[in-house]
C-alpha positions as CSV (number, residue, x, y, z in Angstrom):
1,X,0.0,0.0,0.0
2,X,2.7,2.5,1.0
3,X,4.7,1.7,-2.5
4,X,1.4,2.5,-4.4
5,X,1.3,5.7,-2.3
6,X,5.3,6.4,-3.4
7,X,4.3,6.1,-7.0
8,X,1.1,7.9,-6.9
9,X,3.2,11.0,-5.2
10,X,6.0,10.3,-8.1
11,X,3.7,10.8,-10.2
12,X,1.8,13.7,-9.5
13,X,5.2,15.7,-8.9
14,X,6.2,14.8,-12.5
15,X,2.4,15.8,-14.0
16,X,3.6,19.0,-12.1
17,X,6.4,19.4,-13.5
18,X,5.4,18.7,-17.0
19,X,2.7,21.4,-16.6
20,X,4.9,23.9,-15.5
21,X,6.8,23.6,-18.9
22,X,6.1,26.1,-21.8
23,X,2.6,24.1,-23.6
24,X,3.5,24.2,-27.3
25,X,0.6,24.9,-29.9
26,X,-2.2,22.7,-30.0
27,X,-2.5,21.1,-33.6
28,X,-5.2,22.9,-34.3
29,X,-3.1,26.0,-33.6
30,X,-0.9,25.1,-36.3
31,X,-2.0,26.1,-39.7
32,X,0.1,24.9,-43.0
33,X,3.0,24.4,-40.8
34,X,2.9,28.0,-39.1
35,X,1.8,28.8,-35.6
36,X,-1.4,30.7,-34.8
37,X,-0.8,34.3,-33.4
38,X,-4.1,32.6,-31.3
39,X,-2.2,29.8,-29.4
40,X,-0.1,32.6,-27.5
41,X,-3.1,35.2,-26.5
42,X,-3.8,36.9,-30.2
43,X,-7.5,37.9,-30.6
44,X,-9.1,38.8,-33.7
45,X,-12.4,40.4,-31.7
46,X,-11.3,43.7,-32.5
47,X,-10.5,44.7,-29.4
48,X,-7.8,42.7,-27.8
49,X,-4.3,44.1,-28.4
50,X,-2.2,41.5,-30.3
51,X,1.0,43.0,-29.8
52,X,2.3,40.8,-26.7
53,X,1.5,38.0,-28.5
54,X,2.6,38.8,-31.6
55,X,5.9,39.1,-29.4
56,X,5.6,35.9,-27.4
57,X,5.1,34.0,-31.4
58,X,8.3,35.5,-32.3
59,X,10.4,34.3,-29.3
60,X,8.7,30.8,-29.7
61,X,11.0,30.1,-33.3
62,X,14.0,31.5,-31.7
63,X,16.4,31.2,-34.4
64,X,14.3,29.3,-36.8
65,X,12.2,30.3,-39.9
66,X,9.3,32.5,-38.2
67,X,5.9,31.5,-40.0
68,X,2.6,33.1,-38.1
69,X,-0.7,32.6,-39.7
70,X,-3.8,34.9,-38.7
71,X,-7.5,34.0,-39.1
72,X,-11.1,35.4,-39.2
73,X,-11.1,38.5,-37.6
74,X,-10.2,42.1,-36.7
75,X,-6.2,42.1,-34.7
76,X,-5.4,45.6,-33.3
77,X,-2.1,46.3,-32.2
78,X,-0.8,49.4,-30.2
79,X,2.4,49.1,-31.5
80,X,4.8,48.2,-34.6
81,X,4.5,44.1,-35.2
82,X,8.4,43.6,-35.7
83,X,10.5,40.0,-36.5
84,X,14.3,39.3,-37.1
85,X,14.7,35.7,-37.6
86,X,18.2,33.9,-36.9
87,X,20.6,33.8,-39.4
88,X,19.8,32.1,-43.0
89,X,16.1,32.1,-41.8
90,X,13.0,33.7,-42.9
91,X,9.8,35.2,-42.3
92,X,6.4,33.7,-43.3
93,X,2.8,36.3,-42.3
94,X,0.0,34.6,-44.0
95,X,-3.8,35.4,-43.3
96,X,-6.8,33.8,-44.6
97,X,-7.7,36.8,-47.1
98,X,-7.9,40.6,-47.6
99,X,-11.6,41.0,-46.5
100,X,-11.8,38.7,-43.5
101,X,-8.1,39.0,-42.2
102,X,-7.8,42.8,-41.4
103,X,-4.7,43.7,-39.0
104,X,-5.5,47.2,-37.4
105,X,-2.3,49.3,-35.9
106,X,-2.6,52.2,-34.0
107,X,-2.7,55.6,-36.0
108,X,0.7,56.9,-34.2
109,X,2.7,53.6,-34.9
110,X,3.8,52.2,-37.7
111,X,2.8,48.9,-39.1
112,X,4.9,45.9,-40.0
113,X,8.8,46.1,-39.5
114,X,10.9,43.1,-40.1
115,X,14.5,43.1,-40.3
116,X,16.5,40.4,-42.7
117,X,20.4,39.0,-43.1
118,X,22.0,37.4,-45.7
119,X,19.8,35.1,-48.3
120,X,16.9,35.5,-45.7
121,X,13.2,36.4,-47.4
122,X,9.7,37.6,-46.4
123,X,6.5,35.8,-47.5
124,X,3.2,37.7,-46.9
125,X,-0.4,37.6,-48.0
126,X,-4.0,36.9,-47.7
127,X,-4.3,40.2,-45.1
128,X,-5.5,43.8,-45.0
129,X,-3.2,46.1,-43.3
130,X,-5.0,49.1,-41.9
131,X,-4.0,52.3,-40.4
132,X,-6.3,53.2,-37.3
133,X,-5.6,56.9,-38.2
134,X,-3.9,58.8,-40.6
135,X,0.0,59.0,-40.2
136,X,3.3,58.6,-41.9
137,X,4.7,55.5,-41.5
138,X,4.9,52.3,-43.3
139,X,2.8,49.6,-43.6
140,X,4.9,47.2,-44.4
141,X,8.6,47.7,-43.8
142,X,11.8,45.1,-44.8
143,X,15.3,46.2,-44.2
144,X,18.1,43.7,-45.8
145,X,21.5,43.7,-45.1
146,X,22.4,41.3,-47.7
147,X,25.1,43.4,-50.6
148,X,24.9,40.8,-52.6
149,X,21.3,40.3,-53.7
150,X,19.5,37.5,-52.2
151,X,19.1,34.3,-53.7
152,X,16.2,34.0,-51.9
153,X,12.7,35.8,-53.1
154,X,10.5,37.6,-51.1
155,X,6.5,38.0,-52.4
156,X,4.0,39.6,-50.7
157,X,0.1,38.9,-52.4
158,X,-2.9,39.6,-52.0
159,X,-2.5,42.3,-49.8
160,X,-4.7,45.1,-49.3
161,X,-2.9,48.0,-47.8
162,X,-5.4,51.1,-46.4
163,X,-6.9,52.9,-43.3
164,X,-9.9,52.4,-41.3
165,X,-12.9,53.8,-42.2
166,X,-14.8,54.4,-45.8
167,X,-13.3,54.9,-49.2
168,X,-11.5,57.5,-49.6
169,X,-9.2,56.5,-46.7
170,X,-8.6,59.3,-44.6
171,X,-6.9,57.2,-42.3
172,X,-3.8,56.8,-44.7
173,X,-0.2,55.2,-44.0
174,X,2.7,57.6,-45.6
175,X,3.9,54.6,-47.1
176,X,2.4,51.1,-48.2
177,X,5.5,48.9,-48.8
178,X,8.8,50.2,-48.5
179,X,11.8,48.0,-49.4
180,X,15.5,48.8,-48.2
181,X,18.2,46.5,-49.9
182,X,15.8,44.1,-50.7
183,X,16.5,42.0,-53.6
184,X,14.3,39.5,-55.8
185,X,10.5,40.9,-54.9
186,X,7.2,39.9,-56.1
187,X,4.6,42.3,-55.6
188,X,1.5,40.7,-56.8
189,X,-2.3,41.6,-56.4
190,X,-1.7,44.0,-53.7
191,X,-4.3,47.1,-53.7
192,X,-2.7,50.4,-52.1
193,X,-5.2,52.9,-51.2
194,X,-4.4,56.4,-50.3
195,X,-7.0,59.6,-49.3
196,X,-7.1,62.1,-52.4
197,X,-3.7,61.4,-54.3
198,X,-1.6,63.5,-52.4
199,X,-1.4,61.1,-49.4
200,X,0.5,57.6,-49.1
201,X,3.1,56.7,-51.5
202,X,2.5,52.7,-52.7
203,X,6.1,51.3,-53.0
204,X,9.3,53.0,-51.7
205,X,12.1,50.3,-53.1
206,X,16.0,51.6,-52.7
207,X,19.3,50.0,-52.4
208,X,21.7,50.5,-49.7
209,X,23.6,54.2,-50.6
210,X,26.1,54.1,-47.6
211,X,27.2,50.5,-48.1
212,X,26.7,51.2,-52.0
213,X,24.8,47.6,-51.8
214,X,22.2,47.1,-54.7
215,X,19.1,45.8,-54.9
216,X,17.9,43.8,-57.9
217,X,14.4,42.7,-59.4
218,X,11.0,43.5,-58.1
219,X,8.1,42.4,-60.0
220,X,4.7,44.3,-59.7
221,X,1.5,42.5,-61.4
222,X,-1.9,43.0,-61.1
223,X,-2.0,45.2,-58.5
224,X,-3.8,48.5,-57.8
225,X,-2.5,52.3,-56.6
226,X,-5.9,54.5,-55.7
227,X,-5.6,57.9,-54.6
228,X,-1.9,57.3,-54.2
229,X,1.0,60.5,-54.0
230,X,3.6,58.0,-55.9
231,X,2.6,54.5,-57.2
232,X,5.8,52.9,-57.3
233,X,9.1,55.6,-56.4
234,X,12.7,54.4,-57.0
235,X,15.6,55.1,-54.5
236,X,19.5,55.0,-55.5
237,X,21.4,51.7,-56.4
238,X,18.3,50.1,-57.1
239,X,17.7,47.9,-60.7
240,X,15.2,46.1,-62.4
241,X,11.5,47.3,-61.8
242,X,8.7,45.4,-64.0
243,X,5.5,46.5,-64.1
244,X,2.8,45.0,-65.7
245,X,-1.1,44.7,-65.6
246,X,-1.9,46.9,-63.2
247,X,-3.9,50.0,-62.6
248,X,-2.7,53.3,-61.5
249,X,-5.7,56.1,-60.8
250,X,-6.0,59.6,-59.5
251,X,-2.8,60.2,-57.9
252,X,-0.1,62.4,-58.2
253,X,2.3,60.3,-60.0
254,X,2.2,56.6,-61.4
255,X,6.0,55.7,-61.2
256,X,8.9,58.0,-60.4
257,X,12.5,58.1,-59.8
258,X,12.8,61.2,-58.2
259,X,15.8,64.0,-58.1
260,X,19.1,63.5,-56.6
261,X,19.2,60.0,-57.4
262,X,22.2,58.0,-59.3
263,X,22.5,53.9,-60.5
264,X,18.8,53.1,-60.7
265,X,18.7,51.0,-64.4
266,X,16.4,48.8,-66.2
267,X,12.5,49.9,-65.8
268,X,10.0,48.3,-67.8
269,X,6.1,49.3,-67.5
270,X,3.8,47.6,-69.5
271,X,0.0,46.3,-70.2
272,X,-1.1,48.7,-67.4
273,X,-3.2,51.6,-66.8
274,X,-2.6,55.0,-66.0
275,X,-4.9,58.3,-65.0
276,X,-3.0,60.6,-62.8
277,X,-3.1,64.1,-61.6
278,X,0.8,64.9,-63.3
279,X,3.0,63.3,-64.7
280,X,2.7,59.6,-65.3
281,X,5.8,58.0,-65.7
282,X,8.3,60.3,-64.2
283,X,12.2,59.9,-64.6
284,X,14.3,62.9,-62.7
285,X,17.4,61.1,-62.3
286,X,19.8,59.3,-65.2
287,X,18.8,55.8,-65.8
288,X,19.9,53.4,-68.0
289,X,17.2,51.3,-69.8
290,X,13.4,52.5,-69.6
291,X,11.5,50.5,-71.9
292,X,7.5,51.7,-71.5
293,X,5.0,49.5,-74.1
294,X,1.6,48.3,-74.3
295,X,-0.2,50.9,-71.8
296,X,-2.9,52.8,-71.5
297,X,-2.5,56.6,-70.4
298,X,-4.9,59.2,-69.7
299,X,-3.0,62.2,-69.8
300,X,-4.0,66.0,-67.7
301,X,-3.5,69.4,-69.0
302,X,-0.9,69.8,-66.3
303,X,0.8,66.3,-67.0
304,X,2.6,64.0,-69.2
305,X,2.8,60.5,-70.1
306,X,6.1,60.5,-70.2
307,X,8.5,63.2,-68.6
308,X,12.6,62.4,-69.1
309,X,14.2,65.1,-66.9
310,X,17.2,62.8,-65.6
311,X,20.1,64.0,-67.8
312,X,22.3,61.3,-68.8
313,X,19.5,58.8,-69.6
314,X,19.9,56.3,-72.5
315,X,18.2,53.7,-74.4
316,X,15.1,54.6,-74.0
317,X,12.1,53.1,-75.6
318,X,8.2,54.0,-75.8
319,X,6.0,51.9,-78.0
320,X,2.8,50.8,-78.3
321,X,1.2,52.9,-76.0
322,X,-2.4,55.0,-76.0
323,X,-1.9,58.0,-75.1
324,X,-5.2,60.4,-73.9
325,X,-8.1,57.9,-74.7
326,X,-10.7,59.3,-73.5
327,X,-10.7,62.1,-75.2
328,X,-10.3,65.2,-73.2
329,X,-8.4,68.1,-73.8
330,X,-4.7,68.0,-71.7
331,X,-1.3,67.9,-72.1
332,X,1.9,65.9,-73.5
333,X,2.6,62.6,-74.8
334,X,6.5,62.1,-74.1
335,X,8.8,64.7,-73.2
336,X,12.1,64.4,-73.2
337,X,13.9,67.6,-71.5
338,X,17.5,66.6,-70.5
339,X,20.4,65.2,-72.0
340,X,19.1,62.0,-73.0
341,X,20.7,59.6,-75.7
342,X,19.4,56.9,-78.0
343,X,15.6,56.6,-77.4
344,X,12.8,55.2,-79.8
345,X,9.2,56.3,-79.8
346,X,7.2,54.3,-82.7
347,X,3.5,52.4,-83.0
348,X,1.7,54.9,-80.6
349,X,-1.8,56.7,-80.7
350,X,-1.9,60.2,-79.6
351,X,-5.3,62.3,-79.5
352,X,-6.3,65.7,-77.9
353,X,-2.9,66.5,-76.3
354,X,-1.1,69.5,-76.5
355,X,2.2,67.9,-78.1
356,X,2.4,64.4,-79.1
357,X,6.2,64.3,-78.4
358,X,8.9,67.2,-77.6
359,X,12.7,66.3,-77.8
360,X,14.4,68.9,-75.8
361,X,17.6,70.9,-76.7
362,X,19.9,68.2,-74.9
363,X,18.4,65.6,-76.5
364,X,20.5,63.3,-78.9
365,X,20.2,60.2,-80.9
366,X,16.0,60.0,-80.7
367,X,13.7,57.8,-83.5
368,X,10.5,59.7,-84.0
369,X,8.4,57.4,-86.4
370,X,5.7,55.5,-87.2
371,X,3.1,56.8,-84.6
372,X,-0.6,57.5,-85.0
373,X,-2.3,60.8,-84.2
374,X,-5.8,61.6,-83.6
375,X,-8.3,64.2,-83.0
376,X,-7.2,67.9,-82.0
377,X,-3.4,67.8,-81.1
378,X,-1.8,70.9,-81.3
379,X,1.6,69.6,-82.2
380,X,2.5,65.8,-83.3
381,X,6.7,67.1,-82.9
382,X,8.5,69.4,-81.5
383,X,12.5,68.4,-81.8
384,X,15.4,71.2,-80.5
385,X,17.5,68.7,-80.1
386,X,20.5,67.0,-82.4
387,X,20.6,64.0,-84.5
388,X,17.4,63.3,-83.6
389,X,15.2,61.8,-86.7
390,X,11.4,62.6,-86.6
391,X,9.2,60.5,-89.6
392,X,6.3,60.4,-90.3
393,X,2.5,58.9,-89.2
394,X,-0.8,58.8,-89.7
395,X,-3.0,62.3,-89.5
């Protein structure tokens, strides 16, 4: 009788024991391999704030790949959701969609921060990030410290980035996505919604100026920029934007490189559409490599389709592109105003545009030919530059 005793007490002290020992997730806390923000404390009742568990997640992969899943619901957090896995690991934030996954921060902090090493990457998708008010941080945030361009590719999808409230979002981020150093990107069906076009830029993507690090590659497809300052916005040392099938409406810009710039190469926009406040496609720093086909842009009196202010651009191409639609009175098709070299504009449709195409005095080496003009343009050509060639087209 007193051994059974012994053992029942052994026992019991080792049930104690085992439950005083961190519980792991419960299987069904474990979605497609990742771990429920919900199996350390995460609510999505609106209410609860996620951010201590969104912590206590993190710590639970140590240095391991991090992979967090979120389900039905509303998750508020009071404070940035931030991750830097372990060495040679990455970062996995999936959700369960864009209209039943929405992930509310707080209007003062910023959203998503995640910091990566060497041939580390970020996966995310299936989730609506959502300012609580309007402010001027990011969204979504990745800094990389890898110079040599990742091997590894990031993707974010099926993303909706925006803030609280009713369309149009007065409760903007100041950025959607913004990429530092990051290399090998795939943006695809992510919607960025801003307040009246002069609020939130969509994608910030730069390489690393100080360590003079690249970054190589993103790819943006089928994807949306409402009421957006900037669409897409290049910083230095970065190469290799592709843009295609997506829409770009009422803001103040559709894709820029902006002043001050230097080594951004290799942009090419196509099968999208564009109807901005200014200029469309904007290029204020030398590049090397813009190739723009296939698009559809709706031009304003103020604006351009095409504005080549850089100085020291080259190889430029514009083809295939429908310039001004719609029909309404505005105002330039492509103008090229610095010193760029070697650029072809040929097989486009121009109508009711104050210039089809004006080649600046700095401009050299420039194919004019070719292009289609319609109703009530003032000017098909204007060319002060040299050995440029402008032919002919269609009246």
């Amino acid at each position: 009788m007193f051994r059974c005793l012994s053992l029942m007490v052994a026992w019991l002290s080792l049930q104690s024991l085992a439950f005083a020992q961190p519980v792991p997730p419960k299987p069904d806390d474990v979605i497609s391999g990742c771990v429920a923000i919900e199996a350390y404390g995460g609510n999505g009742n609106g209410s609860t704030d996620n951010l201590a568990a969104w912590n206590s997640a993190i710590s639970h992969f140590g240095n391991r790949p991090i992979c967090i899943s979120f389900g039905l619901g509303t998750y508020r957090f009071s404070g940035p959701a931030t991750a830097k896995p372990g060495v040679g690991s990455s970062i996995a934030v999936h959700g369960a969609g864009p209209n039943v996954t929405k992930i509310v921060f707080a209007g003062t902090t910023a959203g998503f921060n995640f910091t990566l090493s060497n041939e580390e990457a970020i996966q995310m998708d299936n989730m609506a990030v959502l300012s609580a008010t309007a402010n001027d941080h990011d969204a979504i945030a990745v800094t990389s410290s890898d110079c040599g361009g990742s091997k590894q590719s990031s993707r974010f999808s099926n993303l909706t980035i925006e803030g609280t409230g009713s369309f149009p979002f007065r409760n903007h981020w100041g950025r959607g996505l913004t990429l530092n150093n990051l290399s090998f990107v795939d943006v695809d069906s992510v919607d960025f919604f801003g307040e009246n076009g002069s609020s939130m830029q969509g994608i910030f993507a730069t390489g690393n100026a100080t360590s003079h690090c690249y970054a190589f590659n993103m790819m943006v497809s089928k994807s949306n920029f409402i009421n957006t300052a900037n669409g897409s916005s290049l910083g230095t040392l970065f190469q290799g934007l592709f843009v295609s099938q997506s829409n770009f409406l009422n803001g103040e810009a559709g894709i820029v490189v902006p002043a001050a710039e230097s080594e951004v190469d290799q942009i090419n926009i196509s099968d999208s559409s564009f109807d901005v406040k200014g200029d469309t496609i904007a290029i204020f720093s030398p590049i090397v490599g813009l190739y723009v086909t296939h698009n559809t842009i709706e031009i304003p009196k103020s604006g351009s389709g095409v504005h080549i202010n850089g100085g020291g651009d080259q190889f430029v191409i514009a083809e295939n592109n429908i310039f001004n639609p719609f029909g309404k009175s505005s105002g330039s098709g492509v103008i090229v105003d610095s010193a760029a070299n070697f650029g072809n504009i040929t097989g486009n449709v121009y109508q009711y545009l104050r210039v089809a195409n004006s080649l600046g005095a700095s401009s050299s080496g420039w194919n004019i030919q070719s292009n289609a003009y319609g109703s009530k343009i003032s000017k098909w050509n204007i060319n002060s530059g040299k050995r440029n060639k402008v032919g002919g087209g269609s009246p």
